[in-house]
C-alpha positions as CSV (number, residue, x, y, z in Angstrom):
1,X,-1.7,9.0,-28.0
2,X,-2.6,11.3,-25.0
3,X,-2.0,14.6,-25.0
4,X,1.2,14.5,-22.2
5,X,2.6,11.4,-23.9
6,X,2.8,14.1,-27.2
7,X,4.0,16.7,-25.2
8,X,6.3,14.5,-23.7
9,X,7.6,13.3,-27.3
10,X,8.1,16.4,-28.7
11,X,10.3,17.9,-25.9
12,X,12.5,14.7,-25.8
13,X,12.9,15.1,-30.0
14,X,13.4,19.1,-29.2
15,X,15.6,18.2,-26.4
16,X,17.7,15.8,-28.7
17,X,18.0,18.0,-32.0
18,X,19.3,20.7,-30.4
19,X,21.8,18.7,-28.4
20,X,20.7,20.7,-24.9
21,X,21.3,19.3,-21.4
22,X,19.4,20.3,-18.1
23,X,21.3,22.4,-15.8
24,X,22.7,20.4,-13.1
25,X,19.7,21.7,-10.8
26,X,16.9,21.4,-12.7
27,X,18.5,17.6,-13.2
28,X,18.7,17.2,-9.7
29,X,15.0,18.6,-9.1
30,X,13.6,16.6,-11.5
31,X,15.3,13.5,-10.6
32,X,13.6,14.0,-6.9
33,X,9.9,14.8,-8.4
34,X,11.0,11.5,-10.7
35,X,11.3,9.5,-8.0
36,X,8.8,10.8,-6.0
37,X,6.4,10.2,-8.8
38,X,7.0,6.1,-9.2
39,X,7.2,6.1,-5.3
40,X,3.4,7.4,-5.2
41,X,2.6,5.4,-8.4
42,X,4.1,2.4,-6.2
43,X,1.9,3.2,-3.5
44,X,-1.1,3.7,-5.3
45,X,-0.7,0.6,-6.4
46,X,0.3,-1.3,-2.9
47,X,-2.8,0.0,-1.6
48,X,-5.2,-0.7,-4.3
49,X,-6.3,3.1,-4.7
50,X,-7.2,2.3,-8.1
51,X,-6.0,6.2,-9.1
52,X,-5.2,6.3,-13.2
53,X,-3.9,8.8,-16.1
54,X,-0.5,10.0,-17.4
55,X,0.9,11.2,-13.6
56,X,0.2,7.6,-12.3
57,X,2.9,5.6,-13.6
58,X,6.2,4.2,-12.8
59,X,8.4,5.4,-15.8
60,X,10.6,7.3,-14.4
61,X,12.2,8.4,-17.8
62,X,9.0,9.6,-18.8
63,X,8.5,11.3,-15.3
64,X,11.9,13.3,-16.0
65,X,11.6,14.1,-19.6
66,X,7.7,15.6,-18.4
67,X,9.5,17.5,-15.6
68,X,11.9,19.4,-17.6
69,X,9.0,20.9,-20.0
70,X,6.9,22.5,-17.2
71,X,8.0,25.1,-14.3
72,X,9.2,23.8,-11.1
73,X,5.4,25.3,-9.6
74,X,3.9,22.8,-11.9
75,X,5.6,19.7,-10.6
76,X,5.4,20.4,-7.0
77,X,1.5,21.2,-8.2
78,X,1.7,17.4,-9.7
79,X,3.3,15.5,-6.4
80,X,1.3,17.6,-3.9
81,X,-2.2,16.4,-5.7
82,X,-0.7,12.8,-6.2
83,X,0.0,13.4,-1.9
84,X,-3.9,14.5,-1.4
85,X,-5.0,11.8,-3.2
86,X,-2.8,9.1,-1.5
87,X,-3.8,10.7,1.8
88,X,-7.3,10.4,1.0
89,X,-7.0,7.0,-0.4
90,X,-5.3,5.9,3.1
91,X,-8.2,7.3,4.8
92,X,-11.2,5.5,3.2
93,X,-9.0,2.3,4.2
């Protein structure tokens, strides 16, 4: 099992236990960077850029759960790279 596929595990079981509920921001921020992800993942995948690993996917449960265990820095970090790399895929082309 990767290591973000873990981490994602135990924040979901963490999550569950203790019976805790985003805030209705951090929901809606991580519903966009969600749906941002599967968009690029979609486009990754419409262009044939080939690019692989845990942040190229289209789960968008898994994108969520991922986005509530790291700071809001380190998801913009996430869809900004997946952005360069898109960009630079669309250029080659």
């Amino acid at each position: 099992m990767s290591t973000f596929r873990s981490m994602l595990t135990a924040a979901v079981l963490a999550t569950s236990a203790a019976g805790l509920a985003l805030p209705a921001a951090a929901q809606s921020t991580c519903e966009w960077y969600a749906r941002t992800a599967v968009r690029q993942q979609q486009e990754n995948e419409q262009r044939k850029c080939g690019f692989k690993g845990d942040a190229w996917n289209t789960d968008l449960k898994a994108h969520l759960t991922w986005c509530a265990t790291v700071t809001p820095d380190t998801w913009r970090k996430s869809a900004q790279k997946r952005d360069q790399d898109l960009a630079a895929c669309a250029a080659k082309r």
